[in-house]
Steps between C-alpha positions, in 0.01 A plus 500: 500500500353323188150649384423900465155470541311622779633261757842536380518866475314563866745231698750738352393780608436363839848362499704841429316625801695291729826627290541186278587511125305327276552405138170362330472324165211513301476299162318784315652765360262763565243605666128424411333762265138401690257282609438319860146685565312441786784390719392486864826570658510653890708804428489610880620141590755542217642858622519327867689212312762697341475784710449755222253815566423590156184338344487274212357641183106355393280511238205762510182301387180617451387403912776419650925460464619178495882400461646406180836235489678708256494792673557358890800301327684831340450681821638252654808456296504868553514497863733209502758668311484831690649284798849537557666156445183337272594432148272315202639323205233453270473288220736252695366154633630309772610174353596255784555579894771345661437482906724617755552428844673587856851537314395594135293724339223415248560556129293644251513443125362680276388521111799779457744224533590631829508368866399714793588428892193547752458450833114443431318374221127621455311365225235700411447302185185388505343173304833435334713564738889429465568534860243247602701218414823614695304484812368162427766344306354122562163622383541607151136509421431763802202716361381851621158395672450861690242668360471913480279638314125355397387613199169407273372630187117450457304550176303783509186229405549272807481833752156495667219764354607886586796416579719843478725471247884707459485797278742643228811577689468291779800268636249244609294361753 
């Protein structure tokens, strides 16, 4: 699996529930300290997803909670690794993906200098993803298009007349 992010760390999850190790790489070395706000993530369709009953930890704002990506990703990472058989090497990048097939497995290499065998190659890697281009060798160019997550940050002058505004302490609206 390259990426540790959300994606990464919930097909993990989902994964060790039908008794299959995982390994996944993420290029960062550790986790992020904050940030992420406001993040409209379905935690019920999440917990159905990777079949875990415990609920994600939110931010308390002053009307409502509302998720926050640093702290859905370390519980997460959390969950992940209290799988049997899921294991996360951070701060190590997948460099190149080398495709399998029928008789072969796929390898992984990776910015430790080493070479991993898998099966399957997820790549949870987002906009510059490393994987991308092993599954469409002839198209080197291959972009992410998919989009996730809308986001838009508004002056506080353009919002119309008595419009509420968020209060000290609050994630966001």
């Amino acid at each position: 699996m390259a990426g540790g992010s959300l994606v990464g760390l919930s097909a993990a999850t989902a994964l060790s529930r039908l008794g299959i190790d995982v390994t996944v790489f993420e290029r960062t070395a550790a986790r992020a300290a904050d940030g992420g706000g406001g993040l409209g993530v379905d935690t019920d369709l999440l917990r159905a997803v990777t079949g875990l009953a415990a609920r994600p930890p939110v931010l308390h704002g002053v009307d409502r909670d509302t998720g926050a990506w640093h702290l859905l990703q370390a519980w997460l990472e959390d969950q992940a690794l209290s799988r049997p058989g899921v294991r996360v090497g951070r701060g190590t990048a997948v460099i190149s993906v080398l495709p399998g097939d029928a008789g072969q497995a796929a390898t992984v290499a990776t910015s430790d200098q080493a070479r991993h065998r898998a099966d399957l190659v997820i790549g949870a890697d987002g906009a510059r993803s490393t994987v991308r281009a092993a599954v469409a060798p002839g198209q080197p160019d291959a972009r992410y298009t998919g989009v996730l997550l809308w986001r838009a940050l508004v002056a506080e002058r353009d919002l119309p007349p008595g419009t509420p505004l968020p209060r000290d302490g609050e994630p966001s609206r």
